[in-house]
N, C-alpha and C positions, 0 to 999 in steps of 0.2 A: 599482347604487346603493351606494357605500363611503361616503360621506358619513355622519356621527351625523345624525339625525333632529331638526331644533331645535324645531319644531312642525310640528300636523298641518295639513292642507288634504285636499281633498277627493282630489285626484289620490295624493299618500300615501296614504290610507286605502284607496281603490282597488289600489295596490299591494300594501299588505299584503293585504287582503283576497283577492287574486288570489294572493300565495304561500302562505297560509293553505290556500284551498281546494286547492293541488298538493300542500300537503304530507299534509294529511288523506285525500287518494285512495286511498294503499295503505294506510293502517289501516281505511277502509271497504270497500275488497276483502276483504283477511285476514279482517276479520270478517264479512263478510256482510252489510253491513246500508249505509244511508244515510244519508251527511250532509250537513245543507245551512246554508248561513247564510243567515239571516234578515236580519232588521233590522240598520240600524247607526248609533249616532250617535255625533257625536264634536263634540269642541271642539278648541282650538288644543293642550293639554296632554293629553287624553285619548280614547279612541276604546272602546265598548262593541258587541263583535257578539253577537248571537244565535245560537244552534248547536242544530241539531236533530238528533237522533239516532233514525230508524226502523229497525223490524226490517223487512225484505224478505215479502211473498206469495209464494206459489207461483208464479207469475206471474214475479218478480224485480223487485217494484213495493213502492214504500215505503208502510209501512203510516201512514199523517197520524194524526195527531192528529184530525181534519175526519172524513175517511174512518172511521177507527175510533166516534168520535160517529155516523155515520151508519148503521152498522151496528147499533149500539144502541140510535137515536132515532128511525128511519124512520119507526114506526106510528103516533107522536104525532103526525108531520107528514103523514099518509095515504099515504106512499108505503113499500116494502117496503126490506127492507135489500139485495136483489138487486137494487135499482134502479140501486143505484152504480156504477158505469162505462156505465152506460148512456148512449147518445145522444139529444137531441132537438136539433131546431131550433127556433129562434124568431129571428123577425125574417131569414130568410132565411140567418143564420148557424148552424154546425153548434157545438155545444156536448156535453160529455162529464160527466155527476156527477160528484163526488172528492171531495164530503165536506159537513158539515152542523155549522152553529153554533144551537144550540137557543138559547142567551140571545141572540141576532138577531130577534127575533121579527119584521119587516118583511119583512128576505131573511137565511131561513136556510139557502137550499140555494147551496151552491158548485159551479160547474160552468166547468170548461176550454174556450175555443176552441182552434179548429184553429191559432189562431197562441202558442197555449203560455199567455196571459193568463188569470186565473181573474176568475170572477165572481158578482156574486152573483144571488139571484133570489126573489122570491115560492114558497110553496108552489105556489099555484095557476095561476101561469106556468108550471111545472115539471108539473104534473100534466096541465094543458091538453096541452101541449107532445107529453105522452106518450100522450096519448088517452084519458084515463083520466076518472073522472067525479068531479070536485070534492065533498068531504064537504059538508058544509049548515053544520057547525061551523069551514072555516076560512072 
């Protein structure tokens, strides 16, 4: 693409956004840690992406924002902070925890399928799930 850029379209912003993330690869190697883009909006003149920056687990797994909530919010919602990464099913589909929005109050537990999509869920779908025995207060 040598062309000056006259406005955006979606396919542009896809482009940058796809050299964007090649170029930020080896400064997230060098340091150690994850970056991902978020969100993006844009208009014919301007384009806003979101940038996330985690620190790596022991593991080599980025630490959310979600994730880290969940570690610290677990027991309000009856489930342990070791619960995260953990597995259930429901509905026949296999799902993975990754993290927790306490101001959700509907579905505050987030959890990965096997095809990469996250999602959200009741406490007590999630507790069910794990066989666990539903407080009286959710």
């Amino acid at each position: 693409m040598n062309d000056k850029i006259k406005e955006l379209d979606r396919p542009i912003v896809k482009y940058i956004r796809k050299r964007l993330e090649t170029a930020v690869t080896p400064l997230a190697e060098e340091l150690g840690v994850a970056i991902d883009f978020g969100s993006c909006t844009f208009n014919t003149s301007n384009c806003k992406l979101q940038l996330k920056v985690s620190v790596l687990d022991g593991d080599g797994r980025a630490i959310t924002e979600e994730g880290e909530s969940f570690r610290n919010n677990a027991k309000l919602f009856g489930l342990e902070p070791d619960d995260l990464g953990k597995e259930f099913t429901f509905r026949g589909q296999s799902y993975t925890i990754c993290g927790l929005k306490p101001k959700s109050r509907k579905y505050p537990v987030i959890a990965r399928s096997d095809n990469g999509k996250d999602y959200k869920f009741p406490c007590r779908t999630v507790l069910e799930a794990l066989g666990r025995e539903v407080p009286a207060w959710l």
